[in-house]
C-alpha positions in Angstrom: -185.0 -121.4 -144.7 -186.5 -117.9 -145.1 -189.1 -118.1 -142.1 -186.3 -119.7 -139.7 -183.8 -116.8 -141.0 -186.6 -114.6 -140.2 -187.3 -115.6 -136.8 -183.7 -114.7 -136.0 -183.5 -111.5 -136.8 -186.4 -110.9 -134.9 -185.6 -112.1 -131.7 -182.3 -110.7 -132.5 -184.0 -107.2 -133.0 -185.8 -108.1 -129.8 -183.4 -108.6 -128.0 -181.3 -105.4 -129.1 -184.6 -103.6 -128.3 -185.0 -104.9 -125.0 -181.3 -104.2 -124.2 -181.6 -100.3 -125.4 -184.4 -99.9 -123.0 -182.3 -99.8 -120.1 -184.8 -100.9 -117.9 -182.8 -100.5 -114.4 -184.8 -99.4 -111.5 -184.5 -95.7 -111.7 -186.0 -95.6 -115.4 -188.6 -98.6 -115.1 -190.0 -101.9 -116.7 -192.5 -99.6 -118.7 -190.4 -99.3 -121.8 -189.7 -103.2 -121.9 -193.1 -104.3 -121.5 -194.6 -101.9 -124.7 -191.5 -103.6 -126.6 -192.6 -106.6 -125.9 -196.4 -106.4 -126.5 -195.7 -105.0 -129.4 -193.7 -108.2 -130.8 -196.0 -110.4 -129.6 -198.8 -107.7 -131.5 -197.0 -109.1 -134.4 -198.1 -112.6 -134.2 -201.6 -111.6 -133.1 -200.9 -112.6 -129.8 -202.7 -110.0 -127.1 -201.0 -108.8 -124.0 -201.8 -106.5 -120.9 -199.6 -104.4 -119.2 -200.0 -103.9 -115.6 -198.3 -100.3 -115.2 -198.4 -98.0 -111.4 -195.9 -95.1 -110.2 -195.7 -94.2 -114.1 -192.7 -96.4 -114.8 -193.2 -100.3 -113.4 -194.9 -102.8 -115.0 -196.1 -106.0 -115.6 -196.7 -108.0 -118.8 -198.9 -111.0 -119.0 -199.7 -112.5 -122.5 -202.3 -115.9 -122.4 -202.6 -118.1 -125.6 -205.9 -119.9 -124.8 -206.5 -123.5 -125.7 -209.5 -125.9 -125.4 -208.4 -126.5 -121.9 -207.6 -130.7 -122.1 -204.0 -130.0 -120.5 -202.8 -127.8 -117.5 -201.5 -124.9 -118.7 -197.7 -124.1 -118.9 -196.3 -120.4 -117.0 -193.7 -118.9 -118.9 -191.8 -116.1 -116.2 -189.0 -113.5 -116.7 -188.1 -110.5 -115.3 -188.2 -107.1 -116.8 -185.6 -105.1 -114.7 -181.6 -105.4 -114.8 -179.5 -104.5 -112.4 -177.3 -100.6 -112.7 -174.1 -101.4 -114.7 -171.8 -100.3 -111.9 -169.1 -98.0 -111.7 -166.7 -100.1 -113.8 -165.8 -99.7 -117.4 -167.2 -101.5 -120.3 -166.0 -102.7 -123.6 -168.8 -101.5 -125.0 -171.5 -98.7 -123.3 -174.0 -100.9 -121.3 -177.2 -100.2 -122.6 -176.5 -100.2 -126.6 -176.6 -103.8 -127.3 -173.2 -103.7 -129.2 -173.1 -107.2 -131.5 -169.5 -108.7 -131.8 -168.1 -112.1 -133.2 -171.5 -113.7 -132.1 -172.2 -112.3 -129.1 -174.5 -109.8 -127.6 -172.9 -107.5 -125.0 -175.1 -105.0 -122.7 -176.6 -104.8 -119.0 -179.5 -107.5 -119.2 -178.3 -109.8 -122.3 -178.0 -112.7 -120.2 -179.9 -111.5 -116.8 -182.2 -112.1 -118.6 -183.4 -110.2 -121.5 -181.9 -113.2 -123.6 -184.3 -115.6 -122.0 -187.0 -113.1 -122.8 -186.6 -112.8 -126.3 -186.1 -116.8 -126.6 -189.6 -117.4 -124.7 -191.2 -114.3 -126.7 -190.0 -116.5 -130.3 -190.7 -120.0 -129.4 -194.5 -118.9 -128.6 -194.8 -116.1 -131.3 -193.4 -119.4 -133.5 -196.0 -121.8 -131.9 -199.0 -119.6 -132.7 -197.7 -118.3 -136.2 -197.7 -122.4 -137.0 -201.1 -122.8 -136.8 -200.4 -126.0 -134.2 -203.8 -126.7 -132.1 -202.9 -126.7 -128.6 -204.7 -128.5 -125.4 -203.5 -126.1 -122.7 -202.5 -122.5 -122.2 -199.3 -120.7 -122.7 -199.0 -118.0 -119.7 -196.1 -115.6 -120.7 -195.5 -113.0 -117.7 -192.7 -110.8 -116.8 -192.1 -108.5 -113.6 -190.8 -105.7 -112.5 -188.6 -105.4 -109.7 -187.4 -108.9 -109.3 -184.1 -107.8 -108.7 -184.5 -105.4 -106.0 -188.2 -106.5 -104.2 -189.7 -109.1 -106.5 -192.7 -105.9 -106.6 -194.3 -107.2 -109.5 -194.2 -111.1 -109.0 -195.9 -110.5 -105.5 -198.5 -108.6 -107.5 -199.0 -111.0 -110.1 -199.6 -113.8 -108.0 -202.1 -111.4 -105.1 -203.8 -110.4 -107.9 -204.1 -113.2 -111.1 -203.0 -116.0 -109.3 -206.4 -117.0 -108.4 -207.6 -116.5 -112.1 -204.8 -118.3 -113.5 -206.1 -121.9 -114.7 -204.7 -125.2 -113.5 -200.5 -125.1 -114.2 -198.7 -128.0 -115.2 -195.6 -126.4 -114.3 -193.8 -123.0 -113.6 -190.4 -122.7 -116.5 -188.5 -119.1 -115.7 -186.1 -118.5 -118.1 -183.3 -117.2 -115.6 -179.8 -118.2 -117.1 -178.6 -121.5 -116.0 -176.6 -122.6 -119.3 -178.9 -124.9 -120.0 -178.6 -126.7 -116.4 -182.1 -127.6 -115.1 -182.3 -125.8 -111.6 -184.8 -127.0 -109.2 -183.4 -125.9 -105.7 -181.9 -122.5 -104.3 -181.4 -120.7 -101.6 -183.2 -118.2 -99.9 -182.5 -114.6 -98.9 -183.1 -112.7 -96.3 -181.9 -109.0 -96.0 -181.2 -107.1 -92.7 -180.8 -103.6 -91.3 -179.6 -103.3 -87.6 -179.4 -100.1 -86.5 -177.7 -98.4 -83.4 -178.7 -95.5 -82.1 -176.4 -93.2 -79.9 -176.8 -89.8 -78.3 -175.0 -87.0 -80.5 -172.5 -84.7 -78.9 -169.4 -82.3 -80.0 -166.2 -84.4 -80.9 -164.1 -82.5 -78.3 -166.6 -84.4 -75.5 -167.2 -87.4 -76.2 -168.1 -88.5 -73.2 -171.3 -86.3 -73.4 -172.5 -88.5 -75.9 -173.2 -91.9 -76.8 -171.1 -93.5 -80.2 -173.2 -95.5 -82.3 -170.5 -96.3 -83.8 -168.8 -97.9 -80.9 -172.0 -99.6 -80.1 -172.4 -101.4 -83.9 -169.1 -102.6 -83.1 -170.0 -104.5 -80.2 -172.9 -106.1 -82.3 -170.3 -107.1 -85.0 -168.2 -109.0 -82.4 -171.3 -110.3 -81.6 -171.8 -111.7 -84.9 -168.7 -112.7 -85.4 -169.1 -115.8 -82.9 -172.7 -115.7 -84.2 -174.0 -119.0 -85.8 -177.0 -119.5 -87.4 -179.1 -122.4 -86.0 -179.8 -124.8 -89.1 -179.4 -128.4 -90.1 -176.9 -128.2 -93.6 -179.4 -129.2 -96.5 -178.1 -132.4 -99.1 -178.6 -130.4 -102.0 -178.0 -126.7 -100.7 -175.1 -127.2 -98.0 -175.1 -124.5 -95.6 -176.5 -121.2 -95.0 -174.4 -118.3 -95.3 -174.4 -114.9 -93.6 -172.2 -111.8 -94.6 -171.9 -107.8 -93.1 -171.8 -106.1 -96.4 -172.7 -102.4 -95.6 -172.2 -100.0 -93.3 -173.1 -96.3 -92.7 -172.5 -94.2 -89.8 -171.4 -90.5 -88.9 -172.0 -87.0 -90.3 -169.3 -85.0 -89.5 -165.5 -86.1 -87.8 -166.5 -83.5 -85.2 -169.7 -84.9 -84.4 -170.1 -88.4 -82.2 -172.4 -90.2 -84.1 -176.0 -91.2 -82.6 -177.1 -93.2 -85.0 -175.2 -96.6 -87.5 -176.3 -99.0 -89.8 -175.2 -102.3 -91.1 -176.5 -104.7 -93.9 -176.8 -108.2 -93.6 -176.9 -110.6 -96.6 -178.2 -114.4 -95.2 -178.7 -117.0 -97.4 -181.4 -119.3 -96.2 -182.4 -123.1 -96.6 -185.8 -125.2 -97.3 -187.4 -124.9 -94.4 -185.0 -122.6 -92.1 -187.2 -119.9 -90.0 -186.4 -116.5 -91.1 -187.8 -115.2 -87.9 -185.5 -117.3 -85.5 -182.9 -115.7 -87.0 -183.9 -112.4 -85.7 -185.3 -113.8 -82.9 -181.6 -115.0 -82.2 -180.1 -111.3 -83.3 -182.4 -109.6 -80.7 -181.3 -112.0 -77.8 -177.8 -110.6 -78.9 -179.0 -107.2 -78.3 -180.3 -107.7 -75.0 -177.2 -109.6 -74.0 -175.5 -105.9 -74.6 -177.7 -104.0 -72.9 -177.5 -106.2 -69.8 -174.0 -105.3 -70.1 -174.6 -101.3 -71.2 -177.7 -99.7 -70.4 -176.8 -96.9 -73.2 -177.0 -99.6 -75.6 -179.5 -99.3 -78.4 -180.3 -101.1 -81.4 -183.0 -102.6 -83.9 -183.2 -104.9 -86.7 -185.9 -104.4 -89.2 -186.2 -107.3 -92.7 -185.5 -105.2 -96.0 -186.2 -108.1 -97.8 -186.9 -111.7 -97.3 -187.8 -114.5 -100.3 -187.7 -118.1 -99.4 -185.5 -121.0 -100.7 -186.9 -123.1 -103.3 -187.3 -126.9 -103.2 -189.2 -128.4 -106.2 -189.6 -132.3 -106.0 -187.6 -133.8 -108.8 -189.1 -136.9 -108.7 -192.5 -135.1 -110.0 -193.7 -136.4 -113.7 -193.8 -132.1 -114.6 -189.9 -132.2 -113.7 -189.0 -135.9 -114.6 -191.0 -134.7 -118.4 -189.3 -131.3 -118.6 -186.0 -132.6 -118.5 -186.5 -136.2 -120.7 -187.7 -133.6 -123.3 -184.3 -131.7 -123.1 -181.9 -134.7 -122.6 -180.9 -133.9 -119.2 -181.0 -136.5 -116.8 -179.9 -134.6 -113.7 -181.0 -131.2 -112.2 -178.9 -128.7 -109.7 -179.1 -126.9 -107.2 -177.3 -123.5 -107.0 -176.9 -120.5 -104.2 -178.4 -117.5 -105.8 -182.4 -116.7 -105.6 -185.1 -116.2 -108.0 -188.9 -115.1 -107.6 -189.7 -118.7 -107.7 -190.6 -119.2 -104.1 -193.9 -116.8 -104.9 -194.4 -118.9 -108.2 -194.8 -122.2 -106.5 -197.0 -120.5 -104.1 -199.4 -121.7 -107.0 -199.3 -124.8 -106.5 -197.3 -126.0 -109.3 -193.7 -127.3 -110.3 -191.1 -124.7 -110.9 -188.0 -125.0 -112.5 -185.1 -122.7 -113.9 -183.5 -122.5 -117.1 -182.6 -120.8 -119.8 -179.7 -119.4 -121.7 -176.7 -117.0 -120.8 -174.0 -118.0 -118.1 -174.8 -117.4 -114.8 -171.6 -116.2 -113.7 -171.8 -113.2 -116.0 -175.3 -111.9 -114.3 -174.4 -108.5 -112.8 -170.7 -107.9 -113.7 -169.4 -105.2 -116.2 -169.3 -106.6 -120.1 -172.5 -108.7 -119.6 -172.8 -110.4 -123.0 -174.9 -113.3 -123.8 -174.3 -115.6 -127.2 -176.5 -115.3 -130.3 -176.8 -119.1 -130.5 -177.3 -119.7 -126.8 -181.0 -117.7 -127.5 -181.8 -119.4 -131.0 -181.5 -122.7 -129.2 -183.2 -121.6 -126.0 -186.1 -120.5 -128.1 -186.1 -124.3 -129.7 -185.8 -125.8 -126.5 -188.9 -123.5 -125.2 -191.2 -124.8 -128.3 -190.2 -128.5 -127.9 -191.3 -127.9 -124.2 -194.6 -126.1 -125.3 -195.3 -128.8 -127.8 -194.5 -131.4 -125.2 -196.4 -130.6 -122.5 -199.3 -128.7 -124.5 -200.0 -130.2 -128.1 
């Protein structure tokens, strides 16, 4: 009773820690990752942290075995999204503890899946159990923003890495075993105008006026794609724009963001291609048209074959007979670039990811840390 009692306070204490260090992208993954190495310091378990720029980082942790079994690849993410302009119940980044829950920016996205994977192999290796394959722990910075520090993980160990069993990132599903999503890709198109004194307009040319000819445009735009059985449709949504300085001033140049949602197999770059016929189209019709599209960023859709013995294993040794597919994206896509299984899951509720009193429940991480050594035992004892 004492060492299970003590191995929640820790990865409570973990948890609270990893909360408090507010890593958001302005402040950095640096803070999370020395949290974390020292934890697993604590079971004798070595880490590296991959740090650049003076605040990102990486953390990679390897428990070496004699090497009978592919190894499993434990990945999280270190960063959280800003907590927004919205009140909270309780301020963001102190990891406030109430009637079982643990509120704060990251508890379920997904410094609650941290802390469970962090346990269940700080609770492997403090057992003593002999193990036939490797436990690969990593976590990234950036994942929510430009996936920075998977892409540098994989370009840089990947080749190292020895052979993978399987990919498990501990992204909050509530327990649901996620093998599909979709993918994203992020757009910019730009108009550019000529600038001239508001009282002449017609000595100018409007940006302005020209991005809204591209958004009728896209309104009547549809994306070429066959709908996928697990992942239905694409999606594609105008969700910023900036233009004009001054309300004396016609504008020369505007900006729109464009959030698309992609499918296994669906071309990013016919998508653009298809966006820059649409420009052309407008200049045939005005020669002081203008405008670009450039990618700010792209990550494809993930498709992991549940008929595989790594994902047909995984979920016999949970229970769960069926996996799902779901609309949001993770860094998987680069993850199965290494030639393994991936799948999703972990605790916290999805639907709390990114809104204002982000909590995640105490028990949801004890028993995400069990499920994580029953897996590990599985697949690598």
């Amino acid at each position: 009773m004492w060492p299970l009692l003590y191995n929640r306070c820790a990865m409570k204490r973990l948890l609270t820690k990893l909360i408090q260090a507010d890593s958001t992208a302005g402040k950095g993954e640096l803070s999370a990752a020395d949290i974390i190495s020292d934890e697993l310091g604590r079971s004798g378990i070595d880490s590296h942290i991959d740090s650049w720029g003076q605040k990102r980082a990486n953390i990679t942790a390897q428990i070496k075995s004699d090497g009978r079994k592919a190894a499993l690849l434990f990945a999280c993410h270190l960063d959280v999204v800003p907590p927004g302009e919205a009140d909270w119940k309780y301020p963001p980044f102190t990891a406030t503890e109430s009637n079982g829950k643990i509120y704060g920016r990251g508890s379920a996205d997904m410094k609650g899946g941290i802390a469970a994977v962090v346990s269940a192999v700080s609770r492997i290796v403090d057992s003593g159990v002999k193990l036939a394959g490797d436990i690969i722990f990593f976590a990234a910075a950036g994942e929510e923003t430009d996936s920075c520090g998977t892409k540098r993980f994989v370009h840089n160990l990947g080749k190292q890495l020895p052979q993978l069993a399987g990919v498990i990132i501990s992204e909050p599903t509530d327990f649901e075993v996620v093998t599909a999503h979709r993918g994203m890709l992020w757009l910019e198109v730009s108009t550019r105008g000529k600038a001239a004194h508001g009282s002449t307009p017609q000595l100018g040319v409007n940006a302005i006026t020209s991005m809204k000819a591209v958004l009728d445009e896209i309104d009547n735009f549809k994306i070429r794609f066959e709908p996928h059985h697990l992942l239905g449709e694409c999606s594609m949504s105008v969700n910023t724009i900036i233009g004009g300085k001054a309300i004396n001033v016609v504008p020369d140049k505007c900006g729109i963001g464009i959030d698309i949602r992609t499918l296994p197999a669906q071309n990013h770059q016919d998508i653009i291609d298809d966006l820059q016929k649409i420009f052309a189209k407008l200049k045939q019709k005005n020669p002081q048209f203008e405008a670009q599209v450039s990618v700010i960023r792209e990550v494809g859709a993930l498709e992991t074959d549940t008929s595989s013995d790594f994902v047909k294993d995984f979920c016999s040794c949970l229970g769960i007979s069926e996996t799902r597919a779901v609309g949001f994206t993770t860094d998987g896509p680069y993850f199965a670039a290494l030639g393994a299984p991936v799948v999703i899951f972990g605790p916290g509720k999805p639907q709390l990811c990114h809104k204002p009193n982000e909590y995640i429940d105490i028990a949801d991480v004890e028993k995400a840390a069990e499920y994580y050594k029953n897996i590990i035992l599985k697949f690598l004892a």
